[in-house]
C-alpha positions as CSV (number, residue, x, y, z in Angstrom):
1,X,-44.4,75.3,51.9
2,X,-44.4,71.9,51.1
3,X,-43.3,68.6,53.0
4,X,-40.3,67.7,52.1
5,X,-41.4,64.2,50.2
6,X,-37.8,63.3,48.5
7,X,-35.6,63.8,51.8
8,X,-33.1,61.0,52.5
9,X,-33.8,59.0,55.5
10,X,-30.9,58.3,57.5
11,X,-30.7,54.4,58.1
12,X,-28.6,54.5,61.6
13,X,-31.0,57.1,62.9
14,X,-33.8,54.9,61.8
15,X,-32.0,51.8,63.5
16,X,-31.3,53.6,66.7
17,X,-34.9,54.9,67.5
18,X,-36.2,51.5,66.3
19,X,-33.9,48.8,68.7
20,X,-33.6,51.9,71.1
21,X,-37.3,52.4,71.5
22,X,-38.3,48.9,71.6
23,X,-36.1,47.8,73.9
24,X,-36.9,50.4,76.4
25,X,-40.3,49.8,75.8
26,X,-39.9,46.4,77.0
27,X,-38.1,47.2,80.0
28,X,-40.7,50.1,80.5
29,X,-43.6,47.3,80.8
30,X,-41.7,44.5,83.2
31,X,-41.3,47.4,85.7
32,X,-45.2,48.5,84.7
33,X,-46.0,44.3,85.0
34,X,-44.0,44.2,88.8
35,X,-45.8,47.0,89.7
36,X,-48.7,45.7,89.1
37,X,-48.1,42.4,90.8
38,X,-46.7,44.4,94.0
39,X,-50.5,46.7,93.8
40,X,-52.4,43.5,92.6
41,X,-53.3,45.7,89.2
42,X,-53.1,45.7,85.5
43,X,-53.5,49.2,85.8
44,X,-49.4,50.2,84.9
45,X,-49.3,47.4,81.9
46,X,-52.6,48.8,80.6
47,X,-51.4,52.8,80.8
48,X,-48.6,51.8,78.4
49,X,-50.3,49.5,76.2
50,X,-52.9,52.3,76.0
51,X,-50.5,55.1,74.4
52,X,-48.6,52.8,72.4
53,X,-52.5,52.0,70.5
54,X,-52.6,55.6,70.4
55,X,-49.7,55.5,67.9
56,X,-52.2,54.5,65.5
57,X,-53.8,57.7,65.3
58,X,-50.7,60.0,64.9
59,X,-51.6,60.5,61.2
60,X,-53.5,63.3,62.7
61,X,-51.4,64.6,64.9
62,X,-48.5,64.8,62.0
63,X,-50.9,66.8,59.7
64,X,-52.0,69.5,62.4
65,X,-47.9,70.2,63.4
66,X,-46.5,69.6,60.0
67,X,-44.4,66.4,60.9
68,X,-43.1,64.5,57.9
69,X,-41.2,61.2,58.3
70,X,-38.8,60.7,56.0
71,X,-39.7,58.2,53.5
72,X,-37.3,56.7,51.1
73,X,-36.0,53.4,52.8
74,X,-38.4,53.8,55.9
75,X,-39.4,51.1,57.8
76,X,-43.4,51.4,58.2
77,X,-46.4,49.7,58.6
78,X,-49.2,52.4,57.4
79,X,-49.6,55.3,55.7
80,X,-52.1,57.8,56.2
81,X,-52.8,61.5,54.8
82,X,-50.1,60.9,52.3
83,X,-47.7,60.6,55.3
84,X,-45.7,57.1,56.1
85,X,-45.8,55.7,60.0
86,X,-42.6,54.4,61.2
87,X,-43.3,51.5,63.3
88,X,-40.9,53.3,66.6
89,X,-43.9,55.7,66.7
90,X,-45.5,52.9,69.5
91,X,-42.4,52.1,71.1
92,X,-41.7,56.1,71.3
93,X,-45.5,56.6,72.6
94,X,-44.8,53.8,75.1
95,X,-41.6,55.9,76.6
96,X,-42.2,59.4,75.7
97,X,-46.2,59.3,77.2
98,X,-46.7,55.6,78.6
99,X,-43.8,55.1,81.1
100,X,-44.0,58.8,82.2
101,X,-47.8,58.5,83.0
102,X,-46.5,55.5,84.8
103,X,-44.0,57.7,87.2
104,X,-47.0,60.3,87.9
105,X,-50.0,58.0,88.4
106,X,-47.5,55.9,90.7
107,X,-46.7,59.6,92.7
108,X,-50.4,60.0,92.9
109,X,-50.6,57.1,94.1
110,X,-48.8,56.8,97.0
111,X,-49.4,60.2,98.0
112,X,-46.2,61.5,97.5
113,X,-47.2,64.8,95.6
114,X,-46.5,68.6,96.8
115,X,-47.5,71.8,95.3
116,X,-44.9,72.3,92.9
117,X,-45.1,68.7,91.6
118,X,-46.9,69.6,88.7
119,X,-44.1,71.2,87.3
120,X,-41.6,69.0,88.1
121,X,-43.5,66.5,85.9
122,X,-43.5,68.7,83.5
123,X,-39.8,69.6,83.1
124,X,-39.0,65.8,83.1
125,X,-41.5,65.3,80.5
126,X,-40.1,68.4,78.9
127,X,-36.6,67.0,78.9
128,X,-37.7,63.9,77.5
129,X,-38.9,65.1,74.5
130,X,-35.9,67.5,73.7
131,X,-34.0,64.5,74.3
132,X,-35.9,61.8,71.9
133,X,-36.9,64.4,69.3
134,X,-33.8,66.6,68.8
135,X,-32.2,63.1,68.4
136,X,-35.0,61.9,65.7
137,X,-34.4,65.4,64.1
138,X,-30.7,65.6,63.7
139,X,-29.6,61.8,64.6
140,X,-26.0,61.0,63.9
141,X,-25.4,62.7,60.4
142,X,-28.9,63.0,59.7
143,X,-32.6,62.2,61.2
144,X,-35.6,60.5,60.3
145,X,-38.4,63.2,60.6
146,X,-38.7,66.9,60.8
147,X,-41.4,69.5,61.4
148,X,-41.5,71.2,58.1
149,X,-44.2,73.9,58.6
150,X,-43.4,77.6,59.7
151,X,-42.5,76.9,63.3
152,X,-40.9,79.7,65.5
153,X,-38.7,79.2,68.6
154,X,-37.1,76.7,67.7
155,X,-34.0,74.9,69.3
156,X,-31.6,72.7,67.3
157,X,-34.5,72.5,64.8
158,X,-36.8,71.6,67.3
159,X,-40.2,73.4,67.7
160,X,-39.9,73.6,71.5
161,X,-43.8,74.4,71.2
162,X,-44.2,70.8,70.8
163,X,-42.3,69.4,74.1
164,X,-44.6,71.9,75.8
165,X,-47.9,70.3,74.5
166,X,-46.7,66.9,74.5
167,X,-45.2,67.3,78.4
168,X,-49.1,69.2,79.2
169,X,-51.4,66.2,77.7
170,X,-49.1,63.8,79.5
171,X,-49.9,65.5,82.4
172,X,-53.7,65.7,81.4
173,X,-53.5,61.9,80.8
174,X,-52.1,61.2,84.1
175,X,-54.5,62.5,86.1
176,X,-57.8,61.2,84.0
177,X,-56.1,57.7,84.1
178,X,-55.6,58.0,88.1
179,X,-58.9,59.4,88.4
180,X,-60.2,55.8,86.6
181,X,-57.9,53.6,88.1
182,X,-59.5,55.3,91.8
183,X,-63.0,55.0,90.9
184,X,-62.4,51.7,89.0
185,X,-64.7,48.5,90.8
186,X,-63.1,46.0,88.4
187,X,-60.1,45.8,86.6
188,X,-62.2,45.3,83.1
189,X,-63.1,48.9,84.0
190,X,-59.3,49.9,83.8
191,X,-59.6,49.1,79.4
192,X,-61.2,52.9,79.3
193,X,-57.3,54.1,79.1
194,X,-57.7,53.1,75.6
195,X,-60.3,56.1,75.3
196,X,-59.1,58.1,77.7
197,X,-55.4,58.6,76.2
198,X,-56.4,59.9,72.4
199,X,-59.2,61.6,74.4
200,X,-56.4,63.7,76.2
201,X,-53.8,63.5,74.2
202,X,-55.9,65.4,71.1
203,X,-57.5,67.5,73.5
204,X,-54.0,68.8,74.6
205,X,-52.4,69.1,71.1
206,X,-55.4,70.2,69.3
207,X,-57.1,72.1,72.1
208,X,-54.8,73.8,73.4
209,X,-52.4,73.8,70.3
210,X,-55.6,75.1,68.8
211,X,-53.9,78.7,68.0
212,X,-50.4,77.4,66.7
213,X,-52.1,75.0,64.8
214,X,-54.4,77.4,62.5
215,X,-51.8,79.7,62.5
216,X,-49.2,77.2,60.8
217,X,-52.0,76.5,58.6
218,X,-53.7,80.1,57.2
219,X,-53.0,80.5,54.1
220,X,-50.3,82.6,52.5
221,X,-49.5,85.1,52.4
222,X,-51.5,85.6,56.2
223,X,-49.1,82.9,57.2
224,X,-46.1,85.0,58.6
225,X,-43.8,84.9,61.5
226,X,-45.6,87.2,62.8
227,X,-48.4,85.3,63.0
228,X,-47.3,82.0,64.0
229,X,-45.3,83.8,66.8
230,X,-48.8,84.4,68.3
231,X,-50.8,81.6,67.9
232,X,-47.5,79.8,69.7
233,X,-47.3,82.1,72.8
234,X,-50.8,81.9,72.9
235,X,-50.8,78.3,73.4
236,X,-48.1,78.7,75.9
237,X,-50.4,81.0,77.7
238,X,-52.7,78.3,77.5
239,X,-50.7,75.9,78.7
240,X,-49.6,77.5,82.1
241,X,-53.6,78.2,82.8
242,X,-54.0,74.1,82.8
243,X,-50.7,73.7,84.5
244,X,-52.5,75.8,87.5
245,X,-55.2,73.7,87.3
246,X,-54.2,70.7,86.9
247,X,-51.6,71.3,90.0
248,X,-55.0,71.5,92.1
249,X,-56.2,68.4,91.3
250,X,-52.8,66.6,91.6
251,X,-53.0,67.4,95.1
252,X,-56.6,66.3,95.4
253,X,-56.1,63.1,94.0
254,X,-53.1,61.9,96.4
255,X,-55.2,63.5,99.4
256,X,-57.6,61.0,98.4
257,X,-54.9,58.5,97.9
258,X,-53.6,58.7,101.1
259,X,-57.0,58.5,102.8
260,X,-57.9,55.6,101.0
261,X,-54.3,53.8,102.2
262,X,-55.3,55.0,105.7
263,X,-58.4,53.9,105.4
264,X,-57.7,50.2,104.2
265,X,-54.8,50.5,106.7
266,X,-56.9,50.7,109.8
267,X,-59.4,48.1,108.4
C-alpha cells in the first residue's frame, strides 16, 4: 500500500478544523487562564500550551499509524517524513489532549474522583476523538486526512484503535502532570509538562500501540487481516491492563488531594 500522495483536499473541511480548532483553543485557555487565577497557578495554561508543542512531533506519530494529510492546497507550516503538517494539528492537540487533561487534573484536584472515574474519562475522551476525527476523515463532501494503512475495525473509516490509544495516553498524561503539579515547589517546576506530554503521549501510542503498529507495518505479504486483527486486539488488551492501573492511582492522587485541602484548611 501506498499513501495516497495525489488525493484532493477538501478546502471547507480544511477551513472548518482550522477556525473551528483555533477558536476553541482560545476559549479552551481563558477558562485554563481563570483557573489558574482562582488556584493562583499557571499550571492549566501550561497543560495546554504543553500538547499543543507536542504537535510538532506528530510527524512520528503519522508514520507509525499511517496518517496522511492531504496535500494539494493544504495549509501547512512543515513537512516531515515526506508528510505535510497542517497547522490545526496544535489547535486539535490543544482540544482533543490539552483541555481534556485540564477536566481530569482539575477532578484530581479537588478530589472529586470515584472508582469508576477512570473510565468515564475515558469514554469522553473516546467520544471526542470519534467526534473530531470521523469529521477530519469524511468532512462535508470530503476530509482532509485519512489513515491509509491496513487498519481493521473501523467505523465510518475511522480506526477506532486510535480513539482508544489516544483517550489511554490522555489519561497517562493526566495523571503524570498532576503528579508534577502536587510535588511542584515552584511554578518554574510546572515547564516539565513540556517533557512530560511527548513522554506519555509516545509511550501510549508507541508502547502500547506497539503490536498494531509492527503489524501495519510487516511486510507483505505477512501483512494480512489476519494479522493486523491481532496486533489491534492486542493493544486493546493492553490498554484495559493500564486502564486498571491507572484507576488505582487516580484515586490515590485525589486522596492526597483532599488531605492536602484539609490540611491547608485547618492551618
Amino acid at each position: 500500500m501506498t499513501p495516497p500522495i495525489d488525493h484532493p483536499l477538501n478546502l471547507t473541511t480544511q477551513a472548518i478544523l482550522t477556525w473551528g480548532s483555533w477558536g476553541l483553543t482560545a476559549v479552551a485557555l481563558l477558562i485554563a487562564a481563570r483557573l489558574g487565577v482562582r488556584e493562583r497557578t499557571p499550571f492549566y495554561v501550561l497543560l495546554i500550551l504543553a500538547a499543543m508543542f507536542g504537535a510538532f512531533a506528530e510527524p512520528l506519530y503519522d508514520e507509525g499509524l499511517m496518517l496522511w494529510f492531504y496535500e494539494p492546497g493544504i495549509w501547512s507550516h512543515f513537512t516531515a517524513f515526506g508528510v505535510a503538517q497542517p497547522n490545526w494539528t496544535h489547535s486539535g492537540y490543544a482540544i482533543l489532549y490539552g483541555s481534556a487533561a485540564m477536566i481530569i487534573t482539575k477532578s484530581i484536584h479537588d478530589g472529586a474522583i470515584s472508582k469508576n472515574s477512570v473510565y468515564i474519562f475515558f469514554a469522553l475522551e473516546l467520544t471526542m476523538s470519534c467526534v473530531f476525527e470521523m469529521f477530519g476523515i469524511n468532512g462535508i463532501g470530503g476530509g482532509a486526512y485519512e489513515y491509509w494503512g491496513p487498519h481493521v475495525f473501523r467505523l465510518f473509516n475511522y480506526p477506532i484503535i486510535i480513539g482508544i490509544l489516544e483517550a489511554t495516553q490522555v489519561i497517562c498524561f493526566s495523571l503524570a502532570a498532576i503528579e508534577l503539579r502536587q510535588r511542584a515547589t515552584h511554578p518554574a517546576h510546572l515547564l516539565g509538562l513540556f517533557a512530560i506530554f511527548p513522554m506519555t503521549f509516545y509511550a501510549a501510542n508507541f508502547g502500547i500501540g506497539g503490536p498494531v503498529i509492527i503489524a501495519l507495518h510487516l511486510d507483505a505479504p505477512a501483512t494480512s487481516t489476519a494479522f493486523v486483527t491481532f496486533g489491534t486486539l492486542l493493544s486493546i488488551g493492553l490498554v484495559f491492563i493500564v486502564l486498571r492501573m491507572a484507576g488505582a492511582v487516580m484515586i490515590e492522587q485525589a486522596q492526597a488531594s483532599r488531605n492536602a485541602a484539609r490540611s491547608l484548611g485547618q492551618g
